[in-house]
C-alpha positions, 0 to 999 in steps of 0.5 A: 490390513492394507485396505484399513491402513489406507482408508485410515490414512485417507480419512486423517488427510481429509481430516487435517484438509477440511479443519485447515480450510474451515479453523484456519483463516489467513491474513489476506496479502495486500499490495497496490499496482501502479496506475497507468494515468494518462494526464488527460484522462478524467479517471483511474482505476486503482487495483488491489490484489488481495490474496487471488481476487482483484478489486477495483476502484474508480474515482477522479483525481483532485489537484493538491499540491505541487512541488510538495517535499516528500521523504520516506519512514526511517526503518525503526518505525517499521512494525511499530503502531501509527496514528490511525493504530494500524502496524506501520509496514515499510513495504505497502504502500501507506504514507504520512500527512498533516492533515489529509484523513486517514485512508484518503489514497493520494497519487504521488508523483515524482516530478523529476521522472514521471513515476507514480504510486497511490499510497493511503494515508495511515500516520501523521507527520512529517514533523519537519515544516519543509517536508508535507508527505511521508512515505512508505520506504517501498513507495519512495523507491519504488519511484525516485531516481537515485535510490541513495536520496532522502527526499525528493519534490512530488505533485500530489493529487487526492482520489475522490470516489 
């Protein structure tokens, strides 16, 4: 009697393994790391982590623009739809431009410190004539200095495969 209730046991947890990993396909989790760009090196490399496999992508940097006003996505624009249709998310690394098409990456980097991240072009705006990028709220903190700012003054260069 034990040995039957065992093997039923055994059977419906290989039942419930096997019909999780073939009917149940989870969204990837997506995230960007940081570049290591030394200004004289001709190339970067751009890395996403999607769920435990990594891609790479290489390509050159093209100058854009310097001293470019950069701001960040107020948080009620969070889950809400952008321009390219894709769910805006405060916490990847995306940004809004005029007219760079969309899923251009672009390197932004705060002239005041240094830092830099690659965000996507998803959106369109700013709709202020001073400003020329929009960030995502993670992208802007992640490299301006004081936290409690709305906007700061970027170089931004576009990847070019």
């Amino acid at each position: 009697m034990k040995k039957s209730i065992k093997l039923l046991f055994l059977f419906f947890a290989f039942a419930i393994v096997t019909l999780r990993s073939n009917g149940h396909v989870e969204k990837p989790k997506v995230g960007i790391q940081k570049d290591t760009l030394k200004k004289n090196k001709p190339g970067i490399v751009l890395q996403e982590i999607q769920g435990d496999s990594i891609f790479q992508e290489t390509g050159k940097l093209k100058f854009y623009k310097k001293n470019a006003h950069a701001s960040y996505y107020a948080d009620k624009f969070h889950g809400k739809r952008t321009a390219s249709g894709v769910v805006f998310d405060k916490n990847k690394y995306t940004a809004a431009h005029k007219k760079l098409p969309f899923g251009t990456r672009v390197k932004v980097t705060n002239e005041a410190n240094g830092k830099s991240i690659i965000v996507e072009i998803t959106d369109r705006g700013p709709f202020v004539k001073s400003r020329e990028i929009d960030l995502s709220k993670k992208a802007f903190m992640d490299i301006v200095n004081n936290k409690g700012a709305g906007s700061m003054l970027v170089t931004l260069e576009v990847l070019v495969k």
